[in-house]
VMD Tcl script that draws the C-alpha trace (Angstrom):
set ca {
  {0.00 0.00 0.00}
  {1.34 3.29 -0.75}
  {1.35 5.59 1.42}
  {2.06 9.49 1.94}
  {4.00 11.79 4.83}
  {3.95 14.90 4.59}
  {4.37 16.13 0.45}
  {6.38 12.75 0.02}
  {4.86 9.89 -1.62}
  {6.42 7.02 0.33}
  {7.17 3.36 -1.54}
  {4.05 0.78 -1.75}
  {4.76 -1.65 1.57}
  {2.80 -5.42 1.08}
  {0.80 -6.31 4.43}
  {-0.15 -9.43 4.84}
  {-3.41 -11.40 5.09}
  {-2.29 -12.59 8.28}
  {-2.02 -8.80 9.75}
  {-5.04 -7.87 8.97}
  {-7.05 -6.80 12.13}
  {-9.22 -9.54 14.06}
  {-12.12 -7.09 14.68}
  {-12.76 -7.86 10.52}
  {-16.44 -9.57 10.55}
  {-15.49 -12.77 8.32}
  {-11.90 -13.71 10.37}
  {-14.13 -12.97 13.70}
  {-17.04 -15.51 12.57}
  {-14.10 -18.11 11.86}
  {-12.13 -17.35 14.95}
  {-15.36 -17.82 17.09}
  {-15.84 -21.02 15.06}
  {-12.89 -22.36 16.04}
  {-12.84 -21.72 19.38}
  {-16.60 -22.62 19.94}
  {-15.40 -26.28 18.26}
  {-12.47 -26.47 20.26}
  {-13.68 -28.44 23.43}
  {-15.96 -30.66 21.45}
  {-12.47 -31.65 19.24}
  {-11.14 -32.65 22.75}
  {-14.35 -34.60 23.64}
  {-14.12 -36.18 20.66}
  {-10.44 -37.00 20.86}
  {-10.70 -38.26 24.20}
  {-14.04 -40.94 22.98}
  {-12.00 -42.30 20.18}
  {-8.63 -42.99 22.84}
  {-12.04 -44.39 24.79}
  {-12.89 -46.53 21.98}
  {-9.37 -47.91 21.04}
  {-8.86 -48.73 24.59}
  {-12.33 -50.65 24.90}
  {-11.47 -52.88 21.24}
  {-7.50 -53.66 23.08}
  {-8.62 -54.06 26.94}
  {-12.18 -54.91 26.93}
  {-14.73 -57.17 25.08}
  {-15.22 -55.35 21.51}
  {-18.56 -54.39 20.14}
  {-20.90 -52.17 17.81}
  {-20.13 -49.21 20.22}
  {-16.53 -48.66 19.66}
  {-16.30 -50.01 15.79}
  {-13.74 -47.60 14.25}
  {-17.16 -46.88 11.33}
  {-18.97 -45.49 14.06}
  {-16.45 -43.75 16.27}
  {-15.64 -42.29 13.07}
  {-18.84 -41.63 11.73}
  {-19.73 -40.17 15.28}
  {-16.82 -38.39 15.92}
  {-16.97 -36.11 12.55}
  {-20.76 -35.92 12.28}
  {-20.47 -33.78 16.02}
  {-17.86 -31.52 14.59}
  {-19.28 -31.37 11.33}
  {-22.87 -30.21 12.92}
  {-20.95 -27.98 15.60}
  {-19.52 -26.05 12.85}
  {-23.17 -25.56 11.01}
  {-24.27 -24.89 14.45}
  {-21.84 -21.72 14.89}
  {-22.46 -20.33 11.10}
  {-26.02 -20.79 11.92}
  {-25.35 -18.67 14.98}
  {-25.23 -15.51 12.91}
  {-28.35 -15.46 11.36}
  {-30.82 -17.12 14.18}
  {-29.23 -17.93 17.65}
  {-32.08 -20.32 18.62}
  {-31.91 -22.41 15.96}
  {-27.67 -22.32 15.62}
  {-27.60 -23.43 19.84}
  {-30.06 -26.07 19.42}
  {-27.54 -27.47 16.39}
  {-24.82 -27.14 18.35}
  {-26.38 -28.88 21.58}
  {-27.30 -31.66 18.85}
  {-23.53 -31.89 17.82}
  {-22.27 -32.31 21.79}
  {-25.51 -35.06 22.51}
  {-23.32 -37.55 19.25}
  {-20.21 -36.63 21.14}
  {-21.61 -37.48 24.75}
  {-23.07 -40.61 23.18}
  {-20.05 -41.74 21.88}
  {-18.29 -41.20 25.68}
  {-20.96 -43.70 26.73}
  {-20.42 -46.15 23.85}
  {-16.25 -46.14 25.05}
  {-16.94 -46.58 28.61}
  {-19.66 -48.85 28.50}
  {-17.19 -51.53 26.29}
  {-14.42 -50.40 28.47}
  {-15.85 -51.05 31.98}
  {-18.99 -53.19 31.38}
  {-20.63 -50.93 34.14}
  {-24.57 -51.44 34.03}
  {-25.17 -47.87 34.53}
  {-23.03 -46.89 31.33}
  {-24.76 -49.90 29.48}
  {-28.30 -48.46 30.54}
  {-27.15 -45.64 28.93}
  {-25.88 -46.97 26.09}
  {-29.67 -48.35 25.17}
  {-31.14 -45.12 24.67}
  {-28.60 -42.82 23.84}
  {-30.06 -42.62 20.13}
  {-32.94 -40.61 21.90}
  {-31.45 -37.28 22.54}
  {-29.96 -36.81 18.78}
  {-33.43 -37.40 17.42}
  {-35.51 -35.25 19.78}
  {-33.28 -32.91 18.62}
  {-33.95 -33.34 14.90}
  {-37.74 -32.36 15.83}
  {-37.04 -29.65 18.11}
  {-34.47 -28.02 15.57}
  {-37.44 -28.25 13.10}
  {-40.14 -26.55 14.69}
  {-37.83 -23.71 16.03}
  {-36.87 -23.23 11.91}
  {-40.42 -23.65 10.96}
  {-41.46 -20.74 14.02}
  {-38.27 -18.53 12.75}
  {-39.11 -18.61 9.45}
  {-42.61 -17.89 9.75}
  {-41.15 -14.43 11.87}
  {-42.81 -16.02 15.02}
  {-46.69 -16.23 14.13}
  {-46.52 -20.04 14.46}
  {-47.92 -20.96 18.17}
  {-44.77 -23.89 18.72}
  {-44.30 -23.42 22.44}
  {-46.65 -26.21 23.30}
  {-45.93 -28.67 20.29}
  {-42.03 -28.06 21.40}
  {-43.12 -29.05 25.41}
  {-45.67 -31.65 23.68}
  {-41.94 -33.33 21.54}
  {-39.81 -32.99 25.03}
  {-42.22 -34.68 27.27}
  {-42.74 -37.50 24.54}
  {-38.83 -37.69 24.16}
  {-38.16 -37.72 28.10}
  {-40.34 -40.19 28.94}
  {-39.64 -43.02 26.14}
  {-35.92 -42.19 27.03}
  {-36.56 -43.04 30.54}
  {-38.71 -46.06 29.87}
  {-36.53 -47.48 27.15}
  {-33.22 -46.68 29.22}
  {-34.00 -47.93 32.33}
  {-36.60 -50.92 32.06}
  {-35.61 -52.27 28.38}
  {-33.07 -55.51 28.38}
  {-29.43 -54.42 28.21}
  {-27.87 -54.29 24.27}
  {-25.62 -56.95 22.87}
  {-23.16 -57.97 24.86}
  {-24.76 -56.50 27.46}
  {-27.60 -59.11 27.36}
  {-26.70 -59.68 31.17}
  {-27.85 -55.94 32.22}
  {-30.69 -56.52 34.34}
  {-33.28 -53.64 34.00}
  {-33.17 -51.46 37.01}
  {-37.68 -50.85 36.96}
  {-38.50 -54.85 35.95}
  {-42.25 -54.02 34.97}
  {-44.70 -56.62 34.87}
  {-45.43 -57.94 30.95}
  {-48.83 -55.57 30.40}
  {-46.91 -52.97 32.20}
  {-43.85 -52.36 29.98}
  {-45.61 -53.29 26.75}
  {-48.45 -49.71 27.95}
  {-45.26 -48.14 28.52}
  {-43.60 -49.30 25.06}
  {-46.01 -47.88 23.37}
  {-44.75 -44.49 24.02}
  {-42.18 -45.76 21.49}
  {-45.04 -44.89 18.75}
  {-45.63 -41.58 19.78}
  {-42.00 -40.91 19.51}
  {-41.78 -42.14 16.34}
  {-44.81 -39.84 15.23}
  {-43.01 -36.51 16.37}
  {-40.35 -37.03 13.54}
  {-43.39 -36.90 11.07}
  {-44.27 -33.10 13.04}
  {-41.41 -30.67 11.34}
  {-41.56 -31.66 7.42}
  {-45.53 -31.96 7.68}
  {-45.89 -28.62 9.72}
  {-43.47 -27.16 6.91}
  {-44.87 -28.13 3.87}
  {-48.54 -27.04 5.79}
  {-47.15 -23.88 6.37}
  {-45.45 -23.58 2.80}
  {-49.05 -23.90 1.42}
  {-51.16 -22.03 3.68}
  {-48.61 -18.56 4.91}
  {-48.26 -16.06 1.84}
  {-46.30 -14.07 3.53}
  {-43.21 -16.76 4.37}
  {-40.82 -17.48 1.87}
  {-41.87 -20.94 0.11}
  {-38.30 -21.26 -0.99}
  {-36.56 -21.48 2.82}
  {-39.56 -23.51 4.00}
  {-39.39 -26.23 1.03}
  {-35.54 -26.39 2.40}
  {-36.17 -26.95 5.95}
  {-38.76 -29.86 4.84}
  {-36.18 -31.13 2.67}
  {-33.68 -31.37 5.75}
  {-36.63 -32.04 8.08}
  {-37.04 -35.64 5.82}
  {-33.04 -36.57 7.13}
  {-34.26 -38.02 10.69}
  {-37.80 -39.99 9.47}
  {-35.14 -42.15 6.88}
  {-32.97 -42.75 9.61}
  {-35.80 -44.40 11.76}
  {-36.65 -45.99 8.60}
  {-33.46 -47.57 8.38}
  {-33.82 -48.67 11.63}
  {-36.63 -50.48 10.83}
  {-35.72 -52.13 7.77}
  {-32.16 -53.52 9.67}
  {-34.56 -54.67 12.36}
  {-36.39 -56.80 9.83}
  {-32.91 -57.58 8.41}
  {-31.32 -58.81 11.35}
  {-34.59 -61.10 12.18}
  {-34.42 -62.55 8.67}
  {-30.76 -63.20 9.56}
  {-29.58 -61.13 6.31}
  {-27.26 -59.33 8.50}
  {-25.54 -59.87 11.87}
  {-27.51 -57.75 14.47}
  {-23.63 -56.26 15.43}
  {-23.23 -55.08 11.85}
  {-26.65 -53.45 11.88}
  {-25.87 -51.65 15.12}
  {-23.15 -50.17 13.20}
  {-24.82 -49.58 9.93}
  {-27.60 -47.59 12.35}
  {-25.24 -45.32 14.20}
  {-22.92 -45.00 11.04}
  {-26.41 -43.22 9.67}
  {-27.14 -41.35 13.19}
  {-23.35 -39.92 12.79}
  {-24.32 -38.63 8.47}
  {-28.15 -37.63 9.29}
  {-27.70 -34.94 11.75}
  {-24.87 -32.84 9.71}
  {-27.24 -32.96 6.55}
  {-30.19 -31.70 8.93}
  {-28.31 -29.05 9.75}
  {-26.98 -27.69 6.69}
  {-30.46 -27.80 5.30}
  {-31.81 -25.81 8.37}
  {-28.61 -23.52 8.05}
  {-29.54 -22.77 4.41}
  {-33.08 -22.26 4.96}
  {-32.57 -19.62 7.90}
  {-29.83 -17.84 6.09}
  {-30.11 -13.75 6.88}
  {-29.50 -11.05 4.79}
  {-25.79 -11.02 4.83}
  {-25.88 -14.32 3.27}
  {-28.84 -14.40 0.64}
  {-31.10 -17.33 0.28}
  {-29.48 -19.31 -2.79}
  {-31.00 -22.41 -3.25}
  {-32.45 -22.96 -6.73}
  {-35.44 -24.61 -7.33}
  {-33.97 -27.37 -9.40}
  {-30.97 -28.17 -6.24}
  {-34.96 -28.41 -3.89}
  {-36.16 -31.19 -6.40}
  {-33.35 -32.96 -6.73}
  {-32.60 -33.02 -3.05}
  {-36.47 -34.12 -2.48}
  {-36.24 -36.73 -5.15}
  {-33.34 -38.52 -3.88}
  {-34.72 -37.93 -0.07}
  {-38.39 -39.68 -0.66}
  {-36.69 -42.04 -3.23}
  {-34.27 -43.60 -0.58}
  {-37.80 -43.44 2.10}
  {-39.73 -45.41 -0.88}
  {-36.83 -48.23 -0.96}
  {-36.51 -48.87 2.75}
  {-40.56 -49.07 2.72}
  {-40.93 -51.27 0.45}
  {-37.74 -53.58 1.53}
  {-39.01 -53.76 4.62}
  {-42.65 -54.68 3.26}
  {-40.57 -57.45 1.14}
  {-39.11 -58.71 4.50}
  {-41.81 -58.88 6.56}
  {-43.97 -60.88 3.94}
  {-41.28 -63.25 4.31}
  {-41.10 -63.27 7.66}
  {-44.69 -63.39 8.39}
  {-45.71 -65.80 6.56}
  {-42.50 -68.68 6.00}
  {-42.08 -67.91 2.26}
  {-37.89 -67.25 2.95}
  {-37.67 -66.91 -1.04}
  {-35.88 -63.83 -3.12}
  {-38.24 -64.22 -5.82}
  {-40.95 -62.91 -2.82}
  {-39.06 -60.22 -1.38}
  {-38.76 -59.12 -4.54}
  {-42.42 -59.53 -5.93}
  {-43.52 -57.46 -2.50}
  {-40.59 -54.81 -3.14}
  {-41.77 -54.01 -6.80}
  {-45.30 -54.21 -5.52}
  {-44.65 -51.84 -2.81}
  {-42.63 -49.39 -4.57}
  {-44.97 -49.08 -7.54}
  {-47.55 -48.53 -4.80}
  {-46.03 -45.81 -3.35}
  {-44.59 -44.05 -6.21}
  {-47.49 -41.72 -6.60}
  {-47.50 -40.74 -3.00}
  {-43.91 -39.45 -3.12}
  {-44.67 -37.70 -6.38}
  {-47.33 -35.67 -4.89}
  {-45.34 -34.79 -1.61}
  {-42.65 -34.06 -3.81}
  {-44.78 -31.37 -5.49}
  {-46.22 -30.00 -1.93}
  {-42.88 -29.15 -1.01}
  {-41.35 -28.03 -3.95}
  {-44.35 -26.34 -5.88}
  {-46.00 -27.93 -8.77}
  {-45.26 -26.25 -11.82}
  {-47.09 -25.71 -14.94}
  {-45.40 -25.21 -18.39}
  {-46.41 -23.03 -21.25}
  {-46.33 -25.09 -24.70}
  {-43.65 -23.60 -27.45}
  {-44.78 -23.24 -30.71}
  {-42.90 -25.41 -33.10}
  {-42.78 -26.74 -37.11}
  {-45.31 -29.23 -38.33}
  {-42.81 -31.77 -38.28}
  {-41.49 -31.32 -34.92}
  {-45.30 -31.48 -34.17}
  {-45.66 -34.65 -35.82}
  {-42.56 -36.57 -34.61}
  {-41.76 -35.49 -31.05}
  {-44.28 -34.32 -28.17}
  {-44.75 -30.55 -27.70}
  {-41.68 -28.85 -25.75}
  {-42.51 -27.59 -22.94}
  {-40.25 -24.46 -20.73}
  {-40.36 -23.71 -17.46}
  {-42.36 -20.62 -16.27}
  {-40.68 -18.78 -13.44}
  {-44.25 -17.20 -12.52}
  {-45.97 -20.82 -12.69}
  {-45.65 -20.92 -8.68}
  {-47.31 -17.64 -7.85}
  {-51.17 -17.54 -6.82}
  {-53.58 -15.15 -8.86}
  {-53.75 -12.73 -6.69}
  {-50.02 -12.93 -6.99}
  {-50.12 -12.40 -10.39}
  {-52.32 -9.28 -9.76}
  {-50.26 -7.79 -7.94}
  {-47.11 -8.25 -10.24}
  {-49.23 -6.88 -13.39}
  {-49.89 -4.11 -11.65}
  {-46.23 -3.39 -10.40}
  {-45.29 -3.92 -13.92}
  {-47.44 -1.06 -14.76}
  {-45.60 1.41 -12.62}
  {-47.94 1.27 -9.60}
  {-46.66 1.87 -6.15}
  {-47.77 -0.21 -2.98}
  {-50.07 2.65 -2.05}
  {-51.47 2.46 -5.96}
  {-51.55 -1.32 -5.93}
  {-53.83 -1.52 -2.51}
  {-55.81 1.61 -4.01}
  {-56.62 -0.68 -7.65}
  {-57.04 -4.10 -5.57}
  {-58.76 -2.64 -2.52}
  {-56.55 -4.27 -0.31}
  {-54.26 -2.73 3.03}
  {-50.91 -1.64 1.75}
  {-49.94 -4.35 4.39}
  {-51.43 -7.22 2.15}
  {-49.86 -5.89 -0.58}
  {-46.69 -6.02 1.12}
  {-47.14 -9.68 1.87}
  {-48.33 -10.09 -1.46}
  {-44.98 -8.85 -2.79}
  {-42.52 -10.15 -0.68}
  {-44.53 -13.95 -1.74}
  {-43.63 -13.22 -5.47}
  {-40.10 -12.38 -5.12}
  {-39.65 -15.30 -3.19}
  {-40.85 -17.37 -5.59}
  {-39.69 -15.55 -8.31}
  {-36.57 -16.37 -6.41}
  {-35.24 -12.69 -6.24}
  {-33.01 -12.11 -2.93}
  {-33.34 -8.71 -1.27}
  {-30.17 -7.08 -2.08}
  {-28.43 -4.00 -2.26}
  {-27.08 -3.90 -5.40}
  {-30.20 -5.06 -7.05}
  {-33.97 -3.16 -7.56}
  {-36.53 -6.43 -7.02}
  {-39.17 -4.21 -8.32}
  {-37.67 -3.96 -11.62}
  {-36.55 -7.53 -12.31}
  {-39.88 -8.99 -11.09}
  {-41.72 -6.28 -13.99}
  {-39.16 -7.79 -16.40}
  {-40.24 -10.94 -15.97}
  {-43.81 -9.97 -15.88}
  {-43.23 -8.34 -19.15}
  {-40.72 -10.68 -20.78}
  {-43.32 -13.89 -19.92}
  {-46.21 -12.22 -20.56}
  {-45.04 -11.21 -24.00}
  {-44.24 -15.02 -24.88}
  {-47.65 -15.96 -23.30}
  {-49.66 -13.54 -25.89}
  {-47.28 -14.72 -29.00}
  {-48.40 -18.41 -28.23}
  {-51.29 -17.00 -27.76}
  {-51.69 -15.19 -31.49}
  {-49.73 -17.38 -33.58}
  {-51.03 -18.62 -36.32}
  {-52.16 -22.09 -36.15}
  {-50.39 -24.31 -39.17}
  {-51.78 -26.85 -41.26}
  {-50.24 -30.13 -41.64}
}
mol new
graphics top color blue
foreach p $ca { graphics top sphere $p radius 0.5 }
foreach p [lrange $ca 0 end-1] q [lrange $ca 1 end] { graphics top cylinder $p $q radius 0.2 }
display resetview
């Protein structure tokens, strides 16, 4: 940099990246980062030295396999660090990530000491210490789903509904349920009579049905709130779908192990293996749907379906494997050639289902035709392109005809006979889904009456043109 004293115009001097000050907003985020990650890399560290030491001195099992210390270890830190960048833009949501990230690490303490010492209290824990992680998933959910609606949604007592639910299957399922392989010797410490602990059990199903809460409260409120932005809420459904395939998965080793496909130790592993990927992907999907206004929202519409396909595709399978193996459990058939009738079957079956909550969360779309030759007509089936304003109501639509015609808020409410409010709502709705981020070196205005007039002139050439003969 050069630099002047006095009349003197001194020689350029180079100053390093390094010397740049600390109180500079992107090396401060990333300083805080690393420090915030710090003591869960030592907690980390200290459960894998666990874990080695459990596989040399004690009896090894599931708990300390290197895939799942590994898969445990770096999911944490991986969601930690999504947790802190969350931080920024919506501290409830970025602490509940991070308290997420430190439940893996504290689970996989208790996985390490329970194969190191055998104790029966570690064991206990080591039965239900899946639970925390996925309470988490649903709590993390419905504090997106309340931030991105800007608070209107009432969550309080779903949330207390979801912690009560998660509390007391923990409890049951920790300290009355039959110790885990090779802790088939851990006596319960509450031994409940048969009727008793199958009532209790049962809990286990209303569990299960909070998962189901965040990505059907999302796509709800993606349909039914005009004034959230559809985009960030499709995104957090997306991410929301991350924990319901892991309890899938669950299920499907469950009927796995039982048809003795695979060893009920390798489908431990395969389980928390998935517990150690699902939680980092929840996260970034919540991360990028909460995103503030230093960091637009930049998820195209095309990265949303893609993401959903792949999501409900992977659900699909698992259903209808597990369909396939409980036909052939049930009823003593044992054969591939059944499995794989009931598979097909059940796929095929629920192909149409996914399709259509694919399109509730992403937005079904409707394409104008493109005029073409006769011949193109003849041989091939119309082309169809994608309208950007397929997704927007026609109210919507209203509204952005009459921005495109130079009308303020105050002229749009006056011509609709609507609050200036509404119309507010209205527009922030259409450059969501026109996917225009608020920015300062941009006029939304203007580019959403540029596509108004850019489509609508298309629309009324399809419209006139000349119809040909063949």
């Amino acid at each position: 940099m050069e630099q002047i004293q006095g009349a003197k115009l001194l020689a350029p001097r180079f100053v390093s990246n390094w010397s740049l000050p600390w109180d500079n907003l992107r090396m401060g985020v990333k300083a805080r980062a690393v420090v915030g990650l710090l003591p869960l890399g030592f907690v980390v560290l200290a459960s894998a030295l666990i874990a080695i030491a459990a596989r040399v001195v004690g009896h090894p099992y599931f708990g300390t396999d290197p895939a799942v210390v590994a898969a445990l270890g770096v999911g944490a830190l991986a969601t930690a660090a999504v947790g802190h960048a969350t931080w920024r833009n919506d501290r409830s949501v970025g602490v509940t990530v991070v308290l997420a990230a430190w439940t893996l690490a504290a689970y996989l303490i208790v996985l390490g000491l329970a194969g190191l010492t055998g104790a029966s209290p570690v064991a206990r824990l080591a039965v239900g210490g899946h639970i925390p992680p996925l309470t988490l998933c649903v709590v993390t959910g419905l504090i997106a789903r309340r931030s991105l609606l800007a608070g209107r949604a009432s969550s309080w007592p779903v949330l207390v509904s979801v912690g009560i639910a998660g509390i007391l299957f923990g409890a049951i399922f920790t300290l009355a349920h039959p110790g885990p392989p090779p802790f088939e010797g851990v006596s319960p410490i509450f031994d409940l009579p048969g009727p008793v602990m199958n009532a209790f059990m049962s809990l286990n199903f209303v569990w299960l049905a909070t998962l189901l809460l965040p990505p059907a409260l999302l796509i709800w409120s993606r349909r039914s709130d005009a004034r959230a932005d559809p985009g960030r809420l499709a995104t957090a459904a997306v991410a929301s779908f991350a924990p319901v395939c892991q309890i899938l998965l669950c299920t499907l080793l469950g009927f796995a192990v039982e048809a003795r496909g695979v060893s009920q130790n390798g489908g431990a592993v395969i389980l928390l293996v998935g517990l150690g990927a699902a939680w980092p992907l929840t996260a970034v999907g919540y991360g990028l749907a909460i995103r503030g206004r230093a960091a637009p929202y930049t998820v195209s519409t095309g990265v949303l379906a893609r993401a959903g396909s792949l999501v409900l595709g992977l659900m699909t399978a698992m259903v209808a494997i597990c369909a396939g193996l409980f036909v052939s459990l049930g009823h003593g058939i044992g054969t591939t050639l059944a499995i794989a009738v009931s598979v097909v079957v059940v796929g095929l079956a629920l192909r149409p289902i996914a399709a259509r909550v694919l399109a509730a969360v992403i937005g079904e779309a409707t394409y104008p035709i493109r005029a073409g030759t006769t011949s193109d007509r003849a041989s091939h089936p119309p082309r169809r392109e994608p309208s950007r304003m397929s997704p927007l109501s026609g109210r919507e639509r209203e509204v952005l005809r009459l921005l495109a015609a130079g009308l303020s808020n105050a002229g749009i409410a006056a011509e609709l006979v609507l609050s200036e409010r509404t119309i507010d709502a209205h527009l922030r709705s259409v450059f969501g889904k026109l996917e225009l981020p608020d920015s300062k070196h941009d006029n939304r205005r203007v580019q959403a009456a540029a596509i108004w007039a850019g489509e609508s002139h298309v629309a009324a050439q399809l419209v006139n043109a000349p119809e040909m003969k063949v």
